[in-house]
C-alpha positions, 0 to 999 in steps of 0.5 A, a space after each residue: 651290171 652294177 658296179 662293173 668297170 666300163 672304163 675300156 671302149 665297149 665298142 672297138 676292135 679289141 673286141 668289147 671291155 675284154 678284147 681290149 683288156 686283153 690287149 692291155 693284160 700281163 699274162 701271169 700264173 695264178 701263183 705269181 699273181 696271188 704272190 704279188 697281191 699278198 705281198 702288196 706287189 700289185 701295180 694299180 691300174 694294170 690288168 693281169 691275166 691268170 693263164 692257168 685257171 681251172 674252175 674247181 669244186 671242194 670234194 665235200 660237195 659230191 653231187 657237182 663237179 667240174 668239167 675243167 673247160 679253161 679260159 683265161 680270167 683277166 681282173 685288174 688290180 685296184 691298188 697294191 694289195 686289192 684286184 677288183 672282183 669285176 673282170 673278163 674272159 679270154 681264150 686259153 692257149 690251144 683250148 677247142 672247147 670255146 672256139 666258137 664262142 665271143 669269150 670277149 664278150 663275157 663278163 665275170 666276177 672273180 675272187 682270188 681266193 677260195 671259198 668253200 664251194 672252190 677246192 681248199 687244202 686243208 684237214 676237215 672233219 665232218 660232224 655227227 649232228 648235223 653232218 656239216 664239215 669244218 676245216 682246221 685253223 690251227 691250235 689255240 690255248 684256252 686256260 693253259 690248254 691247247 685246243 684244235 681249232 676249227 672253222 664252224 662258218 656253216 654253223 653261223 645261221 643256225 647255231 650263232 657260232 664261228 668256231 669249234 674247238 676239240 682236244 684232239 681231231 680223232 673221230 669221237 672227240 667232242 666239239 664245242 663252240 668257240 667265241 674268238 673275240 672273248 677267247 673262251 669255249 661254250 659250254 652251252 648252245 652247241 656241241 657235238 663230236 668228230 664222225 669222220 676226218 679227211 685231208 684234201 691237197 691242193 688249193 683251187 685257183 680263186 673262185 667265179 663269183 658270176 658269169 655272164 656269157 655273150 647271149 645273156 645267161 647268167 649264174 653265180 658261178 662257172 656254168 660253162 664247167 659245172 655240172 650236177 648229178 641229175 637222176 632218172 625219175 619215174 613219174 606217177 601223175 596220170 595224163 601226163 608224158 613225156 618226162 618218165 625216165 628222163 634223168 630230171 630228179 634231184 636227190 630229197 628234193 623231188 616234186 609230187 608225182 615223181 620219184 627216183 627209183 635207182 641212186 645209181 641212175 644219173 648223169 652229170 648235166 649243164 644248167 644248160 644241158 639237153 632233154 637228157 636221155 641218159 648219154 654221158 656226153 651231155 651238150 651246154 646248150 648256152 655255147 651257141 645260142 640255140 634252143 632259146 638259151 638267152 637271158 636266164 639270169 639265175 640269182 642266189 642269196 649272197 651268203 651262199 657263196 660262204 657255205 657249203 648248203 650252197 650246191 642245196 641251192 643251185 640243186 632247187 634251182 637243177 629240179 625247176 628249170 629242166 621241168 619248164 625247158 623240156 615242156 617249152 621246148 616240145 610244146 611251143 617248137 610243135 604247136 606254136 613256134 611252127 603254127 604262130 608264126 606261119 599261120 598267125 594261130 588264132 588267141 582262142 586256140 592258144 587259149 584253149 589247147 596249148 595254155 591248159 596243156 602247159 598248165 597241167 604239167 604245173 607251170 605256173 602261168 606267170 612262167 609260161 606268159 614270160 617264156 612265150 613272149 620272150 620266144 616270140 619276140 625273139 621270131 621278131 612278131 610284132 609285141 602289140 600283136 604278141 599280146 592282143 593273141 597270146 596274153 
């Protein structure tokens, strides 16, 4: 990982970086450590573990939730006021969920503070344009009157603007734009009016910017506790099964062909999750290692992490993987994984009955080359041989 410290012996008893980091860490609450970096308490160099994480979502996200599956976040502080984001995992006091799982092996990027996809406290509003939601700053005096002021991050890309004022926060108030540096209110470019206000209690505990467990899979956030709402969908493309009824659809983002006929019909999956088939209990394949979960690395813009469209994101990224995962799974377990390495399938038949199987379900046959070849090397075939046959 670029940038990440590799100072600890990888390679030791301890464990790797975080075995050993954890034997150097100083246990401590979220609270305590956030008083002392405020404070410019840190001591540098000392690495300090947060003992009460939780990873957390705001309530203005209301397709994804947290599961609370907790370890411990170990970081380690740059100088008295700066922990570096670069850090590890460890094993929660009396946690069960992660008992079979290397959490020494885990690497992690981790903000002390939350931004808008971890739980903020605060008083918010939502607007009756756009329907974005901004958070209240306080109060400023603009020609000797005194406005709310409010956090318009979410409108930056769109409308060019970092703040909001009103005269009151009661739904049907007229917001503006704000331009903090020359302290005057727009009168043109945006504007807008209260439609709903709501006050959220409790801070969350810092935000996982990246996680990376000890089989390779990597997201920009806490995939092990976040789940997604996932919709049964119904699917209308003749000649193709499998996939009617399985909860795979994402709300105003679905394929053609398929469509979501219930609001109401949906499960709470893992990135990682099963074929899901409507259980409540859903499974995080990435646990153990099985079902060929290793090395998905799931990117996203870095100005996601500032706004709230971020979980829009991660839902394209939900509706893609499941549709890939499920055929891979059915088609390359049958008729390849079994047939390939046991009887070396001839290229021709791999060529004429799996690849147009795979083809017809709109796998793009970049995706399906990359995802077999990384299958078979994993069943430790020859790559020479991989590619004479397969590609």
């Amino acid at each position: 990982m670029d940038g990440f410290n590799t100072t600890l012996n990888q390679g030791g008893n301890g464990g790797g970086g975080g075995g050993a980091a954890a034997k150097l860490a100083v246990s401590i609450t979220y609270a305590a450590l956030k008083a002392l970096r405020d404070g410019g308490n840190l001591v540098p160099g000392t690495w300090y573990r947060i003992t009460d994480y939780h990873t957390t979502v705001s309530p203005l996200i209301t397709d994804v939730r947290s599961a609370d599956h907790q370890f411990d976040v170990i970081v380690r502080a740059d100088d008295a006021s700066h922990l570096n984001e670069n850090g590890y995992a460890a094993h929660h006091e009396g946690d069960e969920y992660f008992a079979a799982c290397k959490l020494e092996a885990w690497e992690l990027q981790y903000r002390l503070d939350n931004d808008n996809w971890s739980r903020v406290a605060g008083t918010f509003i939502e607007d009756d344009g756009d329907g974005y939601h901004m958070r209240k700053l306080g109060t400023v005096e603009v020609d000797g009157e005194t406005y709310i002021l409010w956090d318009a991050s979410e409108y930056t890309e769109d409308y060019e603007i970092t703040r909001a004022v009103s005269e009151d926060d009661e739904v049907g108030t007229e917001l503006k734009g704000y331009d903090p540096e020359t302290g005057e209110i727009l009168d043109e470019g945006w504007s807008s009016s209260i439609a709903s206000k709501f006050d959220v209690e409790g801070d969350g505990q810092g935000t996982i910017l990246m996680l990376k467990d000890e089989y390779g899979n990597q997201c920009p956030y806490d995939f092990k506790s976040i789940q997604f709402k996932r919709w049964a969908v119904t699917d209308s493309q003749q000649g193709r099964e499998g996939l009617d009824g399985k909860y795979m659809g994402v709300l105003n983002n679905v394929p053609t062909n398929i469509s979501i006929e219930d609001e109401d019909d949906f499960i709470w999956a893992y990135t990682f999750s099963s074929d899901a088939t409507g259980s409540e209990d859903q499974v995080d394949y990435s646990l153990d290692g099985t079902h060929w979960v290793y090395g998905n690395v799931l990117a996203m813009a870095p100005r996601c992490h500032e706004r709230f469209e971020r979980h829009c994101f991660l839902w394209r990224i939900q509706l893609r993987q499941p549709f890939w995962r499920q055929l891979l799974q059915k088609y390359i377990r049958e008729q390849l994984q079994a047939k390939f390495v046991r009887e070396r399938l001839p290229s021709q038949l791999v060529r004429e009955q799996l690849l147009p199987k795979l083809i017809r379900e709109q796998l793009s046959v970049q995706l399906i080359r990359e995802r077999l070849l990384q299958q078979l090397i994993r069943e430790q075939l020859p790559k020479q041989l991989i590619r004479e046959r397969l590609l």
